[in-house]
C-alpha positions as CSV (number, residue, x, y, z in Angstrom):
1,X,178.4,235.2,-112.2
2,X,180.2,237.1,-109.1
3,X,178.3,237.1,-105.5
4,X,177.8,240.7,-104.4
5,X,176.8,242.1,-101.7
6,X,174.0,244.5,-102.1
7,X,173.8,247.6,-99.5
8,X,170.2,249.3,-99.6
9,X,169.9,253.2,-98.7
10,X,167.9,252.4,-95.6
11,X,168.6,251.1,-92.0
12,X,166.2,250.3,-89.0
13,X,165.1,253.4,-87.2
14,X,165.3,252.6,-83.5
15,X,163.9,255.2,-81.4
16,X,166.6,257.2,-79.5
17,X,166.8,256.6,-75.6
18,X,165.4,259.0,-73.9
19,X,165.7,259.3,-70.5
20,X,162.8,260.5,-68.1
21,X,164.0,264.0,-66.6
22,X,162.1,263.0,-63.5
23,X,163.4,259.7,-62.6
24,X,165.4,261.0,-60.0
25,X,161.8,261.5,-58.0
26,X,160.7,257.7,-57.9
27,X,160.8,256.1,-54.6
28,X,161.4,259.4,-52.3
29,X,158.2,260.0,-50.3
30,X,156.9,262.8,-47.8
31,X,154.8,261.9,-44.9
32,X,151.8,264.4,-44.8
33,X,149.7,264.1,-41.3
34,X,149.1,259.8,-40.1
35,X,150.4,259.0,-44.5
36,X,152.8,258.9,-45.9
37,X,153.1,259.7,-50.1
38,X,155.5,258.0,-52.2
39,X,156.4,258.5,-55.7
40,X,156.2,255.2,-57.7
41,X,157.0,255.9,-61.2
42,X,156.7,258.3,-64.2
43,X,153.7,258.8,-66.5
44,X,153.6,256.3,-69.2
45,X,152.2,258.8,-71.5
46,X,153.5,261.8,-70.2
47,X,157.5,262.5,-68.8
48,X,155.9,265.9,-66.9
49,X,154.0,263.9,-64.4
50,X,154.5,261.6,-61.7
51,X,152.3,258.4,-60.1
52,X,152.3,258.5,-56.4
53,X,150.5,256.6,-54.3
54,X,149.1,256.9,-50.4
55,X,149.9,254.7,-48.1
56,X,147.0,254.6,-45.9
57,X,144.3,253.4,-48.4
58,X,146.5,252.6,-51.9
59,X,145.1,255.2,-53.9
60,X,147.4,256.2,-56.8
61,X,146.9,259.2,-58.8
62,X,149.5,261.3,-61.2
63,X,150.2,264.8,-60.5
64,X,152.7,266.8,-62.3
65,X,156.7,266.4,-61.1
66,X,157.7,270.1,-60.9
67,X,155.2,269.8,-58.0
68,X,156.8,267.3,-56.1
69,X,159.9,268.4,-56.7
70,X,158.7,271.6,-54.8
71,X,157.0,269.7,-51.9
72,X,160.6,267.8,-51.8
73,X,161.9,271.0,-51.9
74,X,160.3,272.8,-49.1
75,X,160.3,269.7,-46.8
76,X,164.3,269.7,-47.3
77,X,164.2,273.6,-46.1
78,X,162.0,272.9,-43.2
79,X,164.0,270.0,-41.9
């Protein structure tokens, strides 16, 4: 009997990289009156949003990035 190799028609699916589109945003912040908001990460569940957090009393809360990316946006104009 000869040893052969057997080759079956399927392979491992490994999910495909994808990067956030809103990466760019983590660790820029804004300072808005005596605080100052900072971007921490993206949404686990959701690429669209962002998780900032205030520096005065550590509340975090998500809000979508196209948002930010305005406030970013119009505090780069002003300045």
């Amino acid at each position: 009997m000869h040893a052969q190799q057997i080759a079956f028609p399927f392979r491992l699916k490994r999910p495909s990289r994808v990067n956030a589109p809103n990466t760019d945003l983590i660790g820029r912040s804004y300072v808005d009156g005596q605080t100052t908001i900072r971007v921490t990460s993206v949404c686990l569940n959701d690429n669209n949003r962002v998780m900032v957090e205030r520096d005065l009393d550590g509340r975090t809360w998500s809000m979508p990035a196209w948002l930010m990316q305005l406030i970013f946006l119009e505090r780069k104009r002003a300045a």
